[in-house]
Backbone as CSV, one residue per row, in Angstrom:
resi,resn,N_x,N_y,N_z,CA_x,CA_y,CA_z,C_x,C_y,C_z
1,UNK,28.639,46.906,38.942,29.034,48.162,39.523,29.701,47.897,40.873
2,UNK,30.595,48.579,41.244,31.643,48.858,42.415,31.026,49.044,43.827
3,UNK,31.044,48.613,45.060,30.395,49.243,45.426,31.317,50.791,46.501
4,UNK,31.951,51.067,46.082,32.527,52.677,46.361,31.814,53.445,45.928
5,UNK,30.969,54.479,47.056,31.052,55.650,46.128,31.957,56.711,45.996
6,UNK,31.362,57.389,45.003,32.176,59.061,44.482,32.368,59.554,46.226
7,UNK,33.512,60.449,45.557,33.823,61.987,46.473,32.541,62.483,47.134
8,UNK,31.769,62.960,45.888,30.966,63.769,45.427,29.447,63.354,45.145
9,UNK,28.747,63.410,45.432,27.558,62.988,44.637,26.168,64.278,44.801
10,UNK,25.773,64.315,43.950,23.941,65.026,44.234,22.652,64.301,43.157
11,UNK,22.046,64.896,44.580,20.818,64.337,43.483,20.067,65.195,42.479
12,UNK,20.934,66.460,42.393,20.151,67.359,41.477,20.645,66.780,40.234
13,UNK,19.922,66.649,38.918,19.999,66.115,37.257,20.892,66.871,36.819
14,UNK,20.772,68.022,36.922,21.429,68.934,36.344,22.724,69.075,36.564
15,UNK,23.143,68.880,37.824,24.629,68.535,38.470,25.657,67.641,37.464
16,UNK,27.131,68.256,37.364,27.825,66.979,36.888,27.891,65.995,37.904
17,UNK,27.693,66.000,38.967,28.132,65.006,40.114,26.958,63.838,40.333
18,UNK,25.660,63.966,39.645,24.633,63.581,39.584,24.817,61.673,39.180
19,UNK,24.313,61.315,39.733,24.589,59.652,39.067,23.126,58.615,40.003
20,UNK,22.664,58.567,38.560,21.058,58.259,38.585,20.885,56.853,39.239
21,UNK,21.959,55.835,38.635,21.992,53.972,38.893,22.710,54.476,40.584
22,UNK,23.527,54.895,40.865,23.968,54.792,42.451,22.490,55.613,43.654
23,UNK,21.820,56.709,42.928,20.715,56.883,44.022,19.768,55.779,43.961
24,UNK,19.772,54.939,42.604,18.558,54.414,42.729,18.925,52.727,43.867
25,UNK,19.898,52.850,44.437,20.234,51.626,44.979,20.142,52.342,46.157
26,UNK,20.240,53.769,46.358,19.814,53.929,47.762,21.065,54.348,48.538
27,UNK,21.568,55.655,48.562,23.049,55.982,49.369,22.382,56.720,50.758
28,UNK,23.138,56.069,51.576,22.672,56.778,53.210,23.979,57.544,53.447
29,UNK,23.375,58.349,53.994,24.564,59.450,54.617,24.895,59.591,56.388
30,UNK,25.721,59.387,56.615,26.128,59.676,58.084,26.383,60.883,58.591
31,UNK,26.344,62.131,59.229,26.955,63.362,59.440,27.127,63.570,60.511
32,UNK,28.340,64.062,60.892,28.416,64.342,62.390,28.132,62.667,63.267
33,UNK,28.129,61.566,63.050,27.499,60.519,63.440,25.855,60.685,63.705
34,UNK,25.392,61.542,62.989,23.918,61.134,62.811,23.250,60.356,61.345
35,UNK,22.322,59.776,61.020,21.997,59.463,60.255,21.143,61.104,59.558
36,UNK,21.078,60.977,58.282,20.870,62.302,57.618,19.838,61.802,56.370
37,UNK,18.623,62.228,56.439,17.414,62.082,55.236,17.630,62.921,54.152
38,UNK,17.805,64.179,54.337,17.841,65.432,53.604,18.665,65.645,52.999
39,UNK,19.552,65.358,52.666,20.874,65.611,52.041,20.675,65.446,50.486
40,UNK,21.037,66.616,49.774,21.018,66.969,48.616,21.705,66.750,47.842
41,UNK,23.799,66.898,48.252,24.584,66.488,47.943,25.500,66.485,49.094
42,UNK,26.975,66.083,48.979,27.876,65.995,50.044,29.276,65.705,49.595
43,UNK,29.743,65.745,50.008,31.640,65.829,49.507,32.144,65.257,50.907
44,UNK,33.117,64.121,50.741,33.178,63.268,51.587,34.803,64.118,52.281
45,UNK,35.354,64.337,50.829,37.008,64.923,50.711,37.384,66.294,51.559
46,UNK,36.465,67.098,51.323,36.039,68.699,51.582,34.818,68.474,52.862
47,UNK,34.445,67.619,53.564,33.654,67.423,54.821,32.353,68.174,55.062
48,UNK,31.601,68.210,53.695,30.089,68.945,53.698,29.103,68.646,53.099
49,UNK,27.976,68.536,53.475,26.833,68.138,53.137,25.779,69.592,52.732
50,UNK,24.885,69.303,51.695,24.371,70.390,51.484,22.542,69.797,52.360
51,UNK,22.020,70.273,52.664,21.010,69.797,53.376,19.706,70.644,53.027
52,UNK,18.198,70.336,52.504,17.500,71.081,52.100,16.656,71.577,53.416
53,UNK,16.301,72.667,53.015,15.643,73.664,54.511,14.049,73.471,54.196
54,UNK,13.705,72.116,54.423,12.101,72.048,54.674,11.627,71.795,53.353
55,UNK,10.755,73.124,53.158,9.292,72.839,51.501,9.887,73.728,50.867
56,UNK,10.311,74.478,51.237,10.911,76.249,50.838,11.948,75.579,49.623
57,UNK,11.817,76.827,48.328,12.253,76.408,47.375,12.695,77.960,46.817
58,UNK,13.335,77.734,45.797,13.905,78.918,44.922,12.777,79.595,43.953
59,UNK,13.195,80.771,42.944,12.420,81.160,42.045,12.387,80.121,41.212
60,UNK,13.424,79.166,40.902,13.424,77.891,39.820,12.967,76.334,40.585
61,UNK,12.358,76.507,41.297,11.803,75.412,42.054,12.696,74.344,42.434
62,UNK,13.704,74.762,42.785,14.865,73.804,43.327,14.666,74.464,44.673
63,UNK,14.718,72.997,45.679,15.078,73.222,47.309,15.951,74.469,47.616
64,UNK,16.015,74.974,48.740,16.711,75.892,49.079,17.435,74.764,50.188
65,UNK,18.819,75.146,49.972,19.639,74.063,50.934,20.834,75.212,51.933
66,UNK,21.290,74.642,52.683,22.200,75.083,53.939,23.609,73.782,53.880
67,UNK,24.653,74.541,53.542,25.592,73.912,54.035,26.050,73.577,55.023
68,UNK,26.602,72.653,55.749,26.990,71.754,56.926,28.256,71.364,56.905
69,UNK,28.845,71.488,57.553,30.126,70.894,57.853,30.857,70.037,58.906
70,UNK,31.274,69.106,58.488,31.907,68.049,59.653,32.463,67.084,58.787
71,UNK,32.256,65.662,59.792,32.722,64.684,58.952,31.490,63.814,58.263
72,UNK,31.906,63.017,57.086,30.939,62.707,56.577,30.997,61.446,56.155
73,UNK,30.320,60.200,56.440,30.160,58.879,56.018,29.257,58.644,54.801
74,UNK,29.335,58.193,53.765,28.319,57.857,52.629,28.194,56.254,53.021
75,UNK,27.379,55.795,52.488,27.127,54.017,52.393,25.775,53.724,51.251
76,UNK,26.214,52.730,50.955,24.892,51.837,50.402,24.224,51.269,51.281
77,UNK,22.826,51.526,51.227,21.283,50.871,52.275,21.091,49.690,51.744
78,UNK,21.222,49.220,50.047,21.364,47.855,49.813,22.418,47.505,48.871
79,UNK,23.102,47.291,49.305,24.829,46.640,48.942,24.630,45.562,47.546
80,UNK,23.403,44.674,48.027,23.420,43.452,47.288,22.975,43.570,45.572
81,UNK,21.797,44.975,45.718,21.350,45.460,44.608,22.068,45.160,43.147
């Protein structure tokens, strides 16, 4: 595997953007030049991160998230994987 990632990525299953072998190697996100834990999904092209708001969840037990906007760095935490 490459190590580029997508545009696009989330970690929701259900998502087409979803890609199970690239989270499991571990993608870090940069935002705004901060490092970012929470991040749900993000679009590198379109400059937004979706970010989950705490424990708080939906009627379908998916996170409740807040969009963000700026610039956005993706990376691999282990490259060598």
């Amino acid at each position: 595997m490459a190590d580029t990632l997508p545009d696009r990525l989330s970690t929701d299953p259900s998502s087409p953007y979803f890609n199970e072998e690239l989270l499991q190697r571990g993608v870090g996100i940069r935002f705004r030049g901060e490092e970012k834990t929470n991040v749900e999904e993000y679009c590198i092209s379109e400059g937004w991160v979706r970010v989950s708001m705490g424990k708080a969840v939906d009627r379908r037990g998916k996170p409740l998230t807040l969009k963000l906007t700026g610039t956005v760095e993706a990376y691999l935490r282990d490259p060598a994987a």
